[in-house]
C-alpha positions in Angstrom: 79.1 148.2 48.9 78.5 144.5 50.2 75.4 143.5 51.2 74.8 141.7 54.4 73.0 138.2 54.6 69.9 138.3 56.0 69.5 138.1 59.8 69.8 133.8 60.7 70.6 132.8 57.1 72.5 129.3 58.0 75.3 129.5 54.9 75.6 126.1 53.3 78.8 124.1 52.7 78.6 124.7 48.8 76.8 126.8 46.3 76.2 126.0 42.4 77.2 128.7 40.4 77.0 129.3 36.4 80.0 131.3 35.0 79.1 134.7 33.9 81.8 134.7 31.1 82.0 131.5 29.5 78.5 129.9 31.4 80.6 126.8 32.6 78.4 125.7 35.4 80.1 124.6 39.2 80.3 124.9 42.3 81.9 127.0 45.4 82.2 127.5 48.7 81.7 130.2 50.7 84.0 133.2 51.9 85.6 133.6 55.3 83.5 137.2 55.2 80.2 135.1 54.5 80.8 132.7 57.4 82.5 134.9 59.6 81.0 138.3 59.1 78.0 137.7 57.6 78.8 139.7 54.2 77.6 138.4 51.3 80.7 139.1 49.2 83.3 136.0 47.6 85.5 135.9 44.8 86.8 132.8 42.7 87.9 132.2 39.5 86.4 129.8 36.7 87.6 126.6 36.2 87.1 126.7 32.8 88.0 129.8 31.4 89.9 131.3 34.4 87.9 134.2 34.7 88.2 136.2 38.2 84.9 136.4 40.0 82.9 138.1 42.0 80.4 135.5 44.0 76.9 136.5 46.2 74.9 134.3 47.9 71.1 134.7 46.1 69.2 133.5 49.5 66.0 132.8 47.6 67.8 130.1 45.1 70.4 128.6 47.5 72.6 129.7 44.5 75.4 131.9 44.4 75.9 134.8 41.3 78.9 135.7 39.6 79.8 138.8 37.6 83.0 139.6 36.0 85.3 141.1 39.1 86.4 143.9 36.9 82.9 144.5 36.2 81.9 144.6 40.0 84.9 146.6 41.5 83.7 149.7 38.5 80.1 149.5 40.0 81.0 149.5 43.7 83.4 151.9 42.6 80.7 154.3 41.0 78.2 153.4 43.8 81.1 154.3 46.7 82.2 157.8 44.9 78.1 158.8 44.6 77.6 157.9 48.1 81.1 160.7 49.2 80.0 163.6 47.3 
């Protein structure tokens, strides 16, 4: 399940962000659901190796994290079906 950002956290315009496939480091902006909603939950995919992403915000770095998206959606999977039985 998506986290929310903390209470007041100001998003910034852009975030550096290190590939969790290939390690290419860049840069993104944030979702509609961070600004709008306050979730910290993005996707993107890598300019370098095309990889689809998931993004969070890590509020302590000012960075955001990826993980591999196929990777993500099987945890929050998991995590959603322990949390309905």
């Amino acid at each position: 399940m998506s986290k929310k950002l903390p209470d007041g956290y100001e998003v910034q315009t852009s975030y550096p962000f290190t590939c969790a496939t290939c390690g290419h480091e860049q840069m993104a902006r944030p979702s509609i659901m961070m600004h709008g909603f306050g979730l910290n939950t993005g996707h993107g995919k890598c300019m370098e190796c095309g990889t689809f992403l998931h993004l969070e915000i890590d509020t302590e770095k000012q960075v955001m994290l990826s993980q591999d998206w196929d990777e993500w959606l099987a945890e929050e999977t998991a995590a959603n079906e322990e949390t309905t039985e």
